[in-house]
C-alpha positions as CSV (number, residue, x, y, z in Angstrom):
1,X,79.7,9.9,-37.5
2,X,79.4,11.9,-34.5
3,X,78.8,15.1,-36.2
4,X,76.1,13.7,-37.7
5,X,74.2,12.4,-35.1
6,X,74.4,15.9,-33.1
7,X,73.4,17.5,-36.0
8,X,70.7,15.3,-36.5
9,X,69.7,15.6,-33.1
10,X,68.9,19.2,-33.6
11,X,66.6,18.5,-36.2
12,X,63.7,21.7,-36.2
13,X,65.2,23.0,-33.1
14,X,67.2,26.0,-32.7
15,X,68.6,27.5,-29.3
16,X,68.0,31.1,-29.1
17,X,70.1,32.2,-25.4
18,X,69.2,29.6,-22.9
19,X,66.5,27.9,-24.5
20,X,65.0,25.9,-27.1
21,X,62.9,26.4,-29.9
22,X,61.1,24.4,-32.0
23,X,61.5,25.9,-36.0
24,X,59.6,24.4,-39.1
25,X,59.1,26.0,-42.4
26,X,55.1,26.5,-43.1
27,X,54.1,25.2,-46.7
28,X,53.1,27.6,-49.3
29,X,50.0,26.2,-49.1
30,X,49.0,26.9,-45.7
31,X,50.7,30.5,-45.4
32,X,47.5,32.7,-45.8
33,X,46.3,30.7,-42.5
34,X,49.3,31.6,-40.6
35,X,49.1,35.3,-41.6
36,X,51.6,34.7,-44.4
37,X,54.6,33.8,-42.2
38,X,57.1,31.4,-43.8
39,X,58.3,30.0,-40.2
40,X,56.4,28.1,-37.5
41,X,58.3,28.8,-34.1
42,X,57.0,27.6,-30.9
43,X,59.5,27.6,-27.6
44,X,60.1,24.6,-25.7
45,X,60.3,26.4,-22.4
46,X,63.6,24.0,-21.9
47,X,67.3,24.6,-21.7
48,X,67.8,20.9,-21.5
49,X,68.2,19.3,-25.1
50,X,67.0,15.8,-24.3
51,X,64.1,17.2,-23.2
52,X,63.7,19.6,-26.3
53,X,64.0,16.8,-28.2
54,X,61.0,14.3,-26.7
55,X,59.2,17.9,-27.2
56,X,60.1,18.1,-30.8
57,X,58.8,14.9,-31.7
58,X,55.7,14.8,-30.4
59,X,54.8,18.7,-32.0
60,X,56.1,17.9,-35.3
61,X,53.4,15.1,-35.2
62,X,50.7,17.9,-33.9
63,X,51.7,20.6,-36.3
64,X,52.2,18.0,-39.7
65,X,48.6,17.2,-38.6
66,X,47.7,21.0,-38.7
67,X,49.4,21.7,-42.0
68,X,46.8,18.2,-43.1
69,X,43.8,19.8,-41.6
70,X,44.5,23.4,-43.5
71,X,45.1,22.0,-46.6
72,X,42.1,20.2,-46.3
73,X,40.2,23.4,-46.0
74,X,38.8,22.4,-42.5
75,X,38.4,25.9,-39.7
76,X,40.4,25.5,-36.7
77,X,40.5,28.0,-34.1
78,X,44.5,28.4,-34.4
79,X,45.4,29.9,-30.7
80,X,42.8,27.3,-29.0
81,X,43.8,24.5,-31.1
82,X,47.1,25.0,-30.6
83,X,46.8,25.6,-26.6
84,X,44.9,22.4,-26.1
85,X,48.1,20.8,-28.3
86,X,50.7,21.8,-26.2
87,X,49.0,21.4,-23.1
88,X,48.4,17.3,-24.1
89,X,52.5,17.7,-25.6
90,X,53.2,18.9,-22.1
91,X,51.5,15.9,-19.8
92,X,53.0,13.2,-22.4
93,X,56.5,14.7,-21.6
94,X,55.6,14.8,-17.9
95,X,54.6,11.5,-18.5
96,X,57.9,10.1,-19.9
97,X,60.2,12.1,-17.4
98,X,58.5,11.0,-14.6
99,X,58.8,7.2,-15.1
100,X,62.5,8.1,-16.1
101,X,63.0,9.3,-13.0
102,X,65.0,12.3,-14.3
103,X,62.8,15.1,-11.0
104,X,65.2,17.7,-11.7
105,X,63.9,17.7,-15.3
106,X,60.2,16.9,-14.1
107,X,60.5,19.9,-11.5
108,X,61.8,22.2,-15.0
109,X,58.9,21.0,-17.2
110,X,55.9,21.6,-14.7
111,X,57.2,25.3,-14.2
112,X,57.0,26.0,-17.7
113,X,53.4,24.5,-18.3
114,X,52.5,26.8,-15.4
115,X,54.1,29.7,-16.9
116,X,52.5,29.3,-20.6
117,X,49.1,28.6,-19.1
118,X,49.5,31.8,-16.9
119,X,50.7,33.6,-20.4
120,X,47.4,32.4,-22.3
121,X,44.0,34.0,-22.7
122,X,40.6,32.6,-21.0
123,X,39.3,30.2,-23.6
124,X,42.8,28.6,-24.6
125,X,43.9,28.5,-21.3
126,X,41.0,26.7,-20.2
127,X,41.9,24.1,-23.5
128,X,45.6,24.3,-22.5
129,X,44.5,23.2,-18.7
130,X,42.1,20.3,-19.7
131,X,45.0,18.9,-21.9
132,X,47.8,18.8,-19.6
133,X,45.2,17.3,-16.7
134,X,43.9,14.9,-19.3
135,X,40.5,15.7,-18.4
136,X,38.7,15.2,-22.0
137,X,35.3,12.7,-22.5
138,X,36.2,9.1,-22.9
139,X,35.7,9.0,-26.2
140,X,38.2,12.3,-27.5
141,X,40.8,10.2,-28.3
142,X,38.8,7.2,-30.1
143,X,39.4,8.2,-34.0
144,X,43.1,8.5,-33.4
145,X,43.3,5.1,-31.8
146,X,41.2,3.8,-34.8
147,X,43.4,5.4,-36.9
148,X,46.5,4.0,-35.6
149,X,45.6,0.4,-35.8
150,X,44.6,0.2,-39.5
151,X,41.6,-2.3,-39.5
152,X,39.8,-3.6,-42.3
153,X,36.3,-0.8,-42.1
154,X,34.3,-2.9,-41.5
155,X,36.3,-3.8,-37.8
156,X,36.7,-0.6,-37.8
157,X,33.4,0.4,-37.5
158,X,32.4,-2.6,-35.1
159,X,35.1,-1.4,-32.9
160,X,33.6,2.0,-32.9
161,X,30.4,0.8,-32.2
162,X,31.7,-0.7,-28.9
163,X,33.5,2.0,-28.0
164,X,30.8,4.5,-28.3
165,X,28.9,2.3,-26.3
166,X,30.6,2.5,-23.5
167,X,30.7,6.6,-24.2
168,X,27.5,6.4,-23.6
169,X,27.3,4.7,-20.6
170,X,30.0,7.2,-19.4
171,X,28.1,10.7,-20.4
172,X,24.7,9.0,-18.6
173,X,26.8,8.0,-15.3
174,X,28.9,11.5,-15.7
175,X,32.5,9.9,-16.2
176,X,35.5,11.3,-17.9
177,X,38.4,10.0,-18.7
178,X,40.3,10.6,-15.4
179,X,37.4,8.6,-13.3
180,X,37.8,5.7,-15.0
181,X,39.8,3.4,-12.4
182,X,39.4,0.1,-12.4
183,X,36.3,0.0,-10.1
184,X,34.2,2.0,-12.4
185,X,35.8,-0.2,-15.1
186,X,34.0,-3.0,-13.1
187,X,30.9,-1.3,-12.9
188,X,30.6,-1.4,-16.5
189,X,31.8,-4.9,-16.9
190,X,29.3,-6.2,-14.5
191,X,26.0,-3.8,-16.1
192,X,27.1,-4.0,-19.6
193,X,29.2,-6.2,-20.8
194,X,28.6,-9.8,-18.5
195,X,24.4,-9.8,-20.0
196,X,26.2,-10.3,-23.2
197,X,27.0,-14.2,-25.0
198,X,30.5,-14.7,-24.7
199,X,31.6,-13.4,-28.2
200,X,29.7,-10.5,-27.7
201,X,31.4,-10.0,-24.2
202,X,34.9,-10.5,-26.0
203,X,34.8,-8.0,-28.6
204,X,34.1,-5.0,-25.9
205,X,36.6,-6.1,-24.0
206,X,39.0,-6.8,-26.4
207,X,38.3,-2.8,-27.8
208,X,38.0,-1.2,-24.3
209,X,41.2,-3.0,-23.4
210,X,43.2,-1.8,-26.6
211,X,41.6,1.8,-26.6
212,X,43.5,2.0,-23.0
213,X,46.8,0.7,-23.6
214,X,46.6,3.2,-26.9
215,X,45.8,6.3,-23.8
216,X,48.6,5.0,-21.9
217,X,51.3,4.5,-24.1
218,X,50.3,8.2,-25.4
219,X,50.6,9.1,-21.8
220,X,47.1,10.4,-22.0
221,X,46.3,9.2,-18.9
222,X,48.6,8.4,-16.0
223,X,50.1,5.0,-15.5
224,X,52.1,1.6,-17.6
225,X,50.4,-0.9,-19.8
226,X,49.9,-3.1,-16.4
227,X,47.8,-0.3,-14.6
228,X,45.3,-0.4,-17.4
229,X,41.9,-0.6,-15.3
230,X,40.7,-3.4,-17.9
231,X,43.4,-5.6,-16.8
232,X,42.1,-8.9,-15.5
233,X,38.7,-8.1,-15.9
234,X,37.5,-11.5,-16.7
235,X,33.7,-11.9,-17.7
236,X,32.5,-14.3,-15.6
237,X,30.8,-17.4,-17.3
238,X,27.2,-17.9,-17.2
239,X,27.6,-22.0,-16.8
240,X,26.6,-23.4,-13.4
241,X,30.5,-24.7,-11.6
242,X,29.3,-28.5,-10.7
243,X,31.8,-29.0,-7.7
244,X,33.8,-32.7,-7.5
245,X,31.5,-35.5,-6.3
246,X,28.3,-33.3,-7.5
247,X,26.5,-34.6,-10.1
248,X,23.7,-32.2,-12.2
249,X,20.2,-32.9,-11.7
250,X,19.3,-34.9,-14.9
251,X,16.0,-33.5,-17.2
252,X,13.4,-35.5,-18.4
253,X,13.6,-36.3,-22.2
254,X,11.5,-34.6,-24.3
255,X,9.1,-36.4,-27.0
256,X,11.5,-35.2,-30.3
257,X,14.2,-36.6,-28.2
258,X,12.3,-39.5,-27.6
């Protein structure tokens, strides 16, 4: 039994000296894209196989979804594409070693990021540096947090339409996703959302509030499920409080009541 599980813990990677690589075959399909190579090979900048590993799952995801989108027939700009990919692989393995605790492995990861970005050219370094900072519009990640909750359409495209409300509100006040905290999270609670009835009110919050625990448990932006900025934002009720011994000023009856 323990054979197998190393072995299978090597799945698609392969040590070549010191470090690790990650090593899937390219369908036949897609080969003319890749320049006819049989063999995608990307290195994991990482000696340390636990760390190969959280690597190696989150790029077969990305490159699966590459093969899709080739198939498909759709143009991506391969080297930029694939920069901007690694960078966000990068910050959601910085992300899961750092609440580990595991520095030493942390300290080993950001010098590797540093030294691909340094390696890359302008335009996909610039992709690769936006990724890893998590600096992206608010709305970059929305379709694949659609995706991933599999709603009936028409949901689906309500929650969309919230969402892309609040991207607007962000592109007009010149947010991105790294300045949304929990005061500007207010902001737009208090201009946007607390005008609306109460169902209204609940379906944004109910969609802004999912959207963020989808970015956080990604490790798209920085922080646990509690640290989500829409936590406790309550929208305040639009009744009058009538305090203990107060009693509401009465209205005449009108003439149908009558």
């Amino acid at each position: 039994m323990a054979g197998k599980s190393s072995k299978g813990s090597k799945r698609l990677l392969d040590l070549r000296g010191q470090t690790w690589w990650f090593r899937m075959a390219i369908p036949a399909s897609c080969r003319d894209y890749f320049s006819g190579k049989t063999m995608y090979l990307q290195s994991l900048s990482t000696s340390d196989l636990k760390q190969a590993m959280a690597q190696r799952d989150i790029l077969e995801r990305e490159v699966r979804t590459l093969f899709a989108r080739v198939k498909s027939g759709q143009v991506i700009s391969s080297d930029e594409e694939m920069a901007e990919e690694r960078g966000r692989i990068y910050r959601e393995v910085i992300s899961v070693t750092r609440r580990e605790g595991d520095n030493e492995a942390l300290h080993e990861i950001v010098l590797a990021a540093e030294e691909e970005e340094r390696s890359l050219k302008a335009k996909a370094r610039e992709r690769f540096s936006r990724a890893l900072s998590g600096d992206h519009p608010v709305d970059h990640y929305f379709e694949a947090y659609l995706a991933s909750i599999k709603l009936a359409p028409k949901t689906t495209a309500e929650r969309r339409g919230v969402l892309n409300r609040f991207a607007r509100w962000c592109l007009a006040e010149k947010l991105r996703l790294p300045d949304i905290n929990r005061r500007t999270a207010g902001r737009y609670v208090t201009e946007a959302i607390e005008p609306m009835d109460r169902s209204t009110a609940k379906k944004h919050m109910t969609a802004l509030r999912g959207y963020w625990e989808y970015l956080l448990m990604r490790g798209h932006v920085e922080g646990e499920l509690k640290d989500s900025p829409w936590a406790g934002q309550e929208v305040a009720s639009k009744k009058r409080r009538v305090e203990r011994g107060e009693r509401e000023e009465e209205r005449p009856y009108t003439e149908d009541e009558l």
